[in-house]
C-alpha positions in Angstrom: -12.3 35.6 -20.4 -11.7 32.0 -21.7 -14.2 30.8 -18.6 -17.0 32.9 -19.4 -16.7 32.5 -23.2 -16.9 28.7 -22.3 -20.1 29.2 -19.7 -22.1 31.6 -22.7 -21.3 28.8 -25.3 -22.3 25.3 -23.2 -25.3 23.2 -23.0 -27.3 23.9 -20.0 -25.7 21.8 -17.1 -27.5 18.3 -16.6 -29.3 18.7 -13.3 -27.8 15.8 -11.8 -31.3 13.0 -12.5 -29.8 12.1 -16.2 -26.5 10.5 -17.0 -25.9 9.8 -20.4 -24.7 5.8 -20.8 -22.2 7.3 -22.6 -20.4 8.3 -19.7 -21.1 5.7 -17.3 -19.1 3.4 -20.0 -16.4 5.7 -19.4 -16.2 5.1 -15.8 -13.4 3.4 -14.4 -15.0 0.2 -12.9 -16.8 -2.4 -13.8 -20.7 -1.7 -14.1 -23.7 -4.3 -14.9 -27.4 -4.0 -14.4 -29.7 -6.6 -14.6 -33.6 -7.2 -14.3 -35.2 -9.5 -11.8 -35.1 -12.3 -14.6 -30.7 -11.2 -14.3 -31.5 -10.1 -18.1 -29.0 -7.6 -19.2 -29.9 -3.8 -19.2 -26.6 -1.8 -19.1 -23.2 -3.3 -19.0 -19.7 -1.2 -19.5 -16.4 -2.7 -20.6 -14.6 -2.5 -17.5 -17.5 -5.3 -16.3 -16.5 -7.1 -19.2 -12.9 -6.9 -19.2 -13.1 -8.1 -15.1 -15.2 -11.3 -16.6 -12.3 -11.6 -18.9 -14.6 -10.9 -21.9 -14.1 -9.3 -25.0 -15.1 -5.4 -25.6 -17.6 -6.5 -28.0 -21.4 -4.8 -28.6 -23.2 -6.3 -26.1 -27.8 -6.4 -27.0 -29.6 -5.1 -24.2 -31.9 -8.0 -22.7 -29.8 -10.8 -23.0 -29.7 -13.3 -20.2 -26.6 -12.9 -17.9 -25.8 -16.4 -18.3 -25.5 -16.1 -21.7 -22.8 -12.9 -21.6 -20.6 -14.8 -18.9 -20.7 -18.0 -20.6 -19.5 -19.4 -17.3 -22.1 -21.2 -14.8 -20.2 -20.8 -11.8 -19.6 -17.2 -12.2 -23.4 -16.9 -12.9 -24.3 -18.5 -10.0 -22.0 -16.5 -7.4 -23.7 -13.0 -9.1 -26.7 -15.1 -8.4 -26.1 -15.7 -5.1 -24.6 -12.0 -4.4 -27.8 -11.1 -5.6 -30.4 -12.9 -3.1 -28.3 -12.2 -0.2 -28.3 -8.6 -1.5 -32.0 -9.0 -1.8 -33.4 -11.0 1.4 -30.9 -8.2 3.7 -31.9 -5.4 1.8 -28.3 -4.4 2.5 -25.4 -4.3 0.0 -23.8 -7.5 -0.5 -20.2 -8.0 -0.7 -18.1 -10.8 -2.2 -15.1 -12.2 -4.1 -15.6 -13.8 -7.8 -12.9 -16.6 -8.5 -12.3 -16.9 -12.5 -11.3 -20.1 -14.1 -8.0 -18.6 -14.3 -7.3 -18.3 -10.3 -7.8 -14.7 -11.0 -10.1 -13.2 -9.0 -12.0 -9.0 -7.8 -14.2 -8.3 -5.1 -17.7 -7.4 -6.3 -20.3 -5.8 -4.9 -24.2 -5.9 -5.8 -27.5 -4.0 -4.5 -30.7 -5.1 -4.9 -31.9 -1.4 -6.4 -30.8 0.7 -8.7 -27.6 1.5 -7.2 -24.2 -0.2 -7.2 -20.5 -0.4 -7.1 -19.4 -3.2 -9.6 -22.7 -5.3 -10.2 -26.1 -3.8 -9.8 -29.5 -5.9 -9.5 -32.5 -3.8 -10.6 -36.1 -5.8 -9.3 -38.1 -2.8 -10.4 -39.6 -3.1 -13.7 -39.6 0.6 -13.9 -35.9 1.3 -13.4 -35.3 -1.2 -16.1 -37.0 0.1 -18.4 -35.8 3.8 -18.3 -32.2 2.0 -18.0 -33.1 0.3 -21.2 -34.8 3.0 -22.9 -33.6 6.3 -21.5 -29.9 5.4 -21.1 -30.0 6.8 -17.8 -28.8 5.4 -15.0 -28.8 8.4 -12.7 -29.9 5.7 -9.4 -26.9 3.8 -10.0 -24.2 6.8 -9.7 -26.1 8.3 -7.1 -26.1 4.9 -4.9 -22.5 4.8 -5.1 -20.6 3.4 -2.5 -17.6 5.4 -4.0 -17.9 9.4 -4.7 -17.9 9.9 -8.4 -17.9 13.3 -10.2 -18.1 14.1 -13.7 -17.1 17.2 -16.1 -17.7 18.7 -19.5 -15.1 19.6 -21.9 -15.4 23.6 -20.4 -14.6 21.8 -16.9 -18.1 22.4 -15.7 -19.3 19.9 -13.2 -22.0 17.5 -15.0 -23.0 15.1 -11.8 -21.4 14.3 -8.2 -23.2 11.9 -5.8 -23.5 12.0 -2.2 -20.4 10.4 -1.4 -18.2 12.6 -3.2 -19.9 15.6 -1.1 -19.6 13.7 2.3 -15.8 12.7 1.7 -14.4 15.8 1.5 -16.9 18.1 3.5 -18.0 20.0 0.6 -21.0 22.5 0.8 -23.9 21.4 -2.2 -24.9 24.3 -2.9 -21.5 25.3 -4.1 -20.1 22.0 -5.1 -23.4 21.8 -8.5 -23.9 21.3 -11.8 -22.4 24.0 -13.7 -19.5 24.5 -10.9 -16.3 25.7 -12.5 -13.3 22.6 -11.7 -11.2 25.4 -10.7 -14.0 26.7 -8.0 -14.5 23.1 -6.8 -11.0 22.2 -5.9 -10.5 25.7 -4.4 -13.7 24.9 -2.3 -12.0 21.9 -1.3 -8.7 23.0 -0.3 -10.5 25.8 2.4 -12.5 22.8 3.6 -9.4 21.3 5.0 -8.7 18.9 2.2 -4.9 18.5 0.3 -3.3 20.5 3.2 0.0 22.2 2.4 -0.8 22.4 -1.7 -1.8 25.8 -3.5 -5.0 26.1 -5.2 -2.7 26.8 -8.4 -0.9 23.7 -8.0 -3.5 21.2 -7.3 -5.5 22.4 -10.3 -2.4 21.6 -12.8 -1.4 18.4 -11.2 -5.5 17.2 -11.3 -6.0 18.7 -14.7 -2.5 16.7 -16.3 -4.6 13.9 -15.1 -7.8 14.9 -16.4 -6.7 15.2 -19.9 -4.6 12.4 -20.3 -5.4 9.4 -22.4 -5.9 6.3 -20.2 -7.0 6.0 -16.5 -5.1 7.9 -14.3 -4.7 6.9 -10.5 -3.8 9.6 -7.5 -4.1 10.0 -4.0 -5.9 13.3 -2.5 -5.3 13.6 1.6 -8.9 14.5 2.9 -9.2 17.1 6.2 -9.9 13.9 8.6 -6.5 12.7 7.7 -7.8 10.3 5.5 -6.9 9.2 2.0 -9.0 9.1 -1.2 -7.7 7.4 -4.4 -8.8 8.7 -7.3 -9.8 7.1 -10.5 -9.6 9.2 -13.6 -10.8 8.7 -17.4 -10.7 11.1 -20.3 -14.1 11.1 -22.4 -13.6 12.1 -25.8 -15.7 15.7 -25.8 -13.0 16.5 -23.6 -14.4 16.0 -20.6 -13.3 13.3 -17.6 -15.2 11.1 -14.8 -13.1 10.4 -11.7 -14.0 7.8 -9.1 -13.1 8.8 -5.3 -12.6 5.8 -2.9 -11.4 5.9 0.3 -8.4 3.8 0.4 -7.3 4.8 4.1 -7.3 1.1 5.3 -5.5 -0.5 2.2 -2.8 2.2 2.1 -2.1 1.5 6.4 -1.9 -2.0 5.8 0.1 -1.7 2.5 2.8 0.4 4.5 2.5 -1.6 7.5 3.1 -5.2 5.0 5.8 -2.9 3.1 7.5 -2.4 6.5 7.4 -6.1 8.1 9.3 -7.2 4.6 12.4 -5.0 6.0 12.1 -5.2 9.9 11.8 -7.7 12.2 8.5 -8.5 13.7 10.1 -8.9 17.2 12.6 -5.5 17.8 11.3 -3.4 14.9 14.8 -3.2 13.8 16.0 -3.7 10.2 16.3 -7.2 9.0 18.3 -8.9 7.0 17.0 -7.1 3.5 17.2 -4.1 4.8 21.1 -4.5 5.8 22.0 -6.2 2.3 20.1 -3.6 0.4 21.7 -0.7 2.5 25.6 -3.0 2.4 24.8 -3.3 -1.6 24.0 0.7 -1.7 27.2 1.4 0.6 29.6 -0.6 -1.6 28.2 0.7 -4.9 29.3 4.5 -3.4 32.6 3.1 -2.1 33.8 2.1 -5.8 36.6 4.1 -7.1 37.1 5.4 -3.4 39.0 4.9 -0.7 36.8 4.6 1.9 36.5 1.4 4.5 33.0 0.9 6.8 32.7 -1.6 9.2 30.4 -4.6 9.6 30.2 -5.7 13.5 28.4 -9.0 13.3 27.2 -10.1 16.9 25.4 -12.3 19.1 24.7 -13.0 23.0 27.0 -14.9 25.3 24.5 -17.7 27.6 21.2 -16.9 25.5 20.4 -20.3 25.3 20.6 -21.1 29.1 17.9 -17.8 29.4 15.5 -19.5 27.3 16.1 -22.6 28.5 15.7 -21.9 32.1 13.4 -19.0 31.8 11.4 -19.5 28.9 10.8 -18.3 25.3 8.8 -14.9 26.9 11.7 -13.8 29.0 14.3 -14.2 26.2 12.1 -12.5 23.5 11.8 -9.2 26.6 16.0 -10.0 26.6 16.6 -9.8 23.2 14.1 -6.5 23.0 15.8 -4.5 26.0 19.5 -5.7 23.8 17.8 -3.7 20.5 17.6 -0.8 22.8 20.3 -0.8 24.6 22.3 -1.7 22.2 20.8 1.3 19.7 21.7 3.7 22.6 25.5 3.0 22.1 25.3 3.7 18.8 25.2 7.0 16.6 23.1 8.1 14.4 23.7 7.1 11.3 25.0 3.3 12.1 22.3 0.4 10.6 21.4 -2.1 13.4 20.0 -5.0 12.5 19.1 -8.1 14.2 19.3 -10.8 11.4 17.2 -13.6 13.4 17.6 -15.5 17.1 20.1 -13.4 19.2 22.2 -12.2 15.8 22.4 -8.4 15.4 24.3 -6.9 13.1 25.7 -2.9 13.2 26.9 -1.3 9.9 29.3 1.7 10.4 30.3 3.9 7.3 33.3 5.2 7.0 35.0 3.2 10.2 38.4 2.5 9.8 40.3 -0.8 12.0 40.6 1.4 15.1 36.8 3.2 14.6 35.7 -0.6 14.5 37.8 -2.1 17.4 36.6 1.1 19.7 32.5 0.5 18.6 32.9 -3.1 19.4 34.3 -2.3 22.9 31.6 -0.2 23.7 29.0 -2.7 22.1 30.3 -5.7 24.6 30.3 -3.3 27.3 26.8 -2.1 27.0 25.5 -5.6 27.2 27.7 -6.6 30.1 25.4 -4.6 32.2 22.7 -6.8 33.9 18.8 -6.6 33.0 16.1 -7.1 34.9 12.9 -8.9 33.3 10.3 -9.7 34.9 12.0 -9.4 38.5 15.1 -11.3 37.3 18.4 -9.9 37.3 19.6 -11.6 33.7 23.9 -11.2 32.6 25.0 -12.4 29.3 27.9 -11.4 27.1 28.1 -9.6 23.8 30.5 -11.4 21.3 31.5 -9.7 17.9 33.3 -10.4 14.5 34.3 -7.7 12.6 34.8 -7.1 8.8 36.1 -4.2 7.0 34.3 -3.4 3.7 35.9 -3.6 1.1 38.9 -5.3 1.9 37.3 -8.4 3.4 34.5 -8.9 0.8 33.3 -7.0 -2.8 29.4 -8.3 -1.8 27.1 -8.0 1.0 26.9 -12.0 1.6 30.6 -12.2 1.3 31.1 -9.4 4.4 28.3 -11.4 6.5 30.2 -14.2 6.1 33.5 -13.4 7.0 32.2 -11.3 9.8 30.7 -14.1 11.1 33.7 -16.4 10.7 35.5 -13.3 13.3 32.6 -14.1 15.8 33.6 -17.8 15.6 36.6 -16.7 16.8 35.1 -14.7 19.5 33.2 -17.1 20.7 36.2 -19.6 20.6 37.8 -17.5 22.9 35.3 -17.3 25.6 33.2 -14.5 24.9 32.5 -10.7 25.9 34.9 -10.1 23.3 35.5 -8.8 19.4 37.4 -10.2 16.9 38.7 -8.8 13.0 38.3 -11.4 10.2 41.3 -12.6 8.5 41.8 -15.0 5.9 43.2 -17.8 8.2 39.7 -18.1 9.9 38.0 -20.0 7.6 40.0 -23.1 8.0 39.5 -22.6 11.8 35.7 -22.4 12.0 35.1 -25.3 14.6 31.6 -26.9 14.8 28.6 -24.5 15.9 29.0 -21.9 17.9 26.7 -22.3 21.2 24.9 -19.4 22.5 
């Protein structure tokens, strides 16, 4: 009853030509429109706050050199401009402040645009400047943007925000109930696995919330779409949709490189003091022991040496794996750098240690072949027992690499437990 109370009591819907400036202020990205003289005819806050201006009442026809203040950044909008201009193609660049900050801007020599709009036609300026319309900019988008009342009827999509998620115009329209949309979109493929009931609550918490809210929606391509929200104050909101499928892979892919080696794949060394750190923090209070197996190869050096860099980097791969098929499933290999690795067993008492370590050196024992040659090196470990032999994650490292000394010392292909005595017998450095 409360949606057709709300239908019988609105405004007609706004047929999608006429957008009030009042919302495209609202939008959550920088906007400005200039004339071919680059005099001011619309310009939002979000432009302003990018320039590092203040939010202050800005008169329409004022030169854009005049409300940057700055004639470098003039000149690069400038410049975006004519390139935009002589291509007749959107023109895409970065804007350096005087404060080493810097944002990617793009410009279009039309009435459309992303972040900075040029508008050659005296005609488009002048309805920007006396209609307060600027119905060509959100419909020239390179981002979908959709906008709703207060009653959650739909106001204005573009193009883009039909195309992204495969949605069917003639039901996706002004006067479209938010409800309908997002259960339009959900049998097109789009938020797989979510109800209808539950995407609407999480969007509308979002909606109605004071400042710009940010969200990712999974699209029916597999894709990913952040969008940008913003309250207006009738009630309404005006969301943004970009697709974000190529930041978000390389953001995971940078996120993953910080904790694993760019050689094996394997954890690295944050990733074993962050999970040692955890471990310990858990083992406070109880009396459990794990076990921290540092290790490295017996003859590396003569592989590299007499084979090359290429061979030993294959080596040291085909040790990762073989070495991870000895072990179970919850041990942490790492390889901390060169021919270190590094195995982290929970809950491993002396004799669950000393019996890992033998199977460990055994493993690598066995010969590889790389590249046609038949390669034997050794596996030599130190051992340290957590928390008797350290209360920190450096502290274990280091005394289990003091037991490798020892190893080492004593020929090789063989595992040693840290003891106190072994730092004042740590010789010069060990040879791989």
């Amino acid at each position: 009853m409360s949606r057709v109370k709300g239908l019988s009591s609105r405004k007609e819907p706004t047929d999608g030509r006429l957008i009030p400036d009042s919302l495209l202020q609202a939008m959550p990205f920088g906007l400005c429109v200039v004339d071919e003289q680059f005099h001011v005819t619309f310009v939002n806050s979000a432009f302003l706050a990018s320039c590092r201006k203040s939010d202050l009442a800005v008169t329409r026809g004022i030169s854009l050199l005049t409300l940057l203040g700055d004639a470098t950044l003039y000149r690069r909008f400038v410049d975006l401009a004519i390139e935009s201009r002589i291509s007749r193609s959107l023109a895409l660049g970065t804007v350096e402040l005087a404060d080493a900050a810097s944002f990617e801007v793009r410009c279009e020599c039309r009435a459309g645009t992303g972040t900075f709009a040029l508008t050659p036609s005296a005609a488009a300026s002048s309805r920007v400047t006396s209609g307060h319309y600027l119905s060509d900019v959100v419909m020239n988008l390179p981002h979908g943007l959709s906008m709703y009342d207060a009653d959650e009827r739909l106001i204005v999509c573009n193009e883009q925000y039909i195309q992204a998620y495969a949605l069917d115009g003639a039901v996706v329209k002004p006067g479209a109930h938010y409800a309908d949309v997002l259960a339009h979109s959900i049998a097109r493929g789009n938020q797989s696995g979510m109800s209808v009931k539950d995407y609407y609550r999480k969007r509308m918490n979002e909606n109605r919330s004071g400042g710009p809210e940010k969200s990712h929606s999974l699209l029916w391509n597999g894709r990913a779409m952040q969008v940008t929200t913003r309250a207006l104050a009738d009630g309404g909101w005006v969301s943004l949709h970009e697709d974000v499928t190529e930041k978000l892979t390389a953001d995971r892919r940078i996120a993953h490189l910080a904790d694993h080696d760019s050689l094996t794949d394997l954890p690295n060394r944050n990733s074993f003091h962050r999970e040692m750190s955890g471990l310990l923090a858990r083992m406070r209070g109880n009396q459990n022991t794990a076990a921290i197996l540092f290790m490295d190869l017996d003859h590396f050096k003569q592989v590299n040496d007499s084979l090359g860099h290429m061979v030993g980097d294959r080596l040291l791969c085909a040790v990762a794996k073989r070495l991870q098929g000895a072990l179970g499933d919850h041990d942490l290999l790492v390889r901390l750098g060169g021919d270190e690795f590094v195995v982290l067993r929970s809950e491993a008492c002396d004799s669950e240690a000393e019996q890992l370590a033998r199977v460990l050196v055994h493993a690598v024992s066995q010969p590889f072949v790389i590249e046609e040659h038949v390669i034997s090196v050794g596996l030599s470990v130190g051992i340290a027992i957590a928390p008797r032999d350290g209360a920190t994650s450096d502290l274990l490292l280091r005394n289990a690499d003091l037991a490798l000394y020892h190893s080492k010392a004593r020929g090789g292909a063989s595992h040693s437990f840290y003891s106190p005595g072994l730092s004042k017998a740590k010789g010069s450095k060990r040879e791989s």
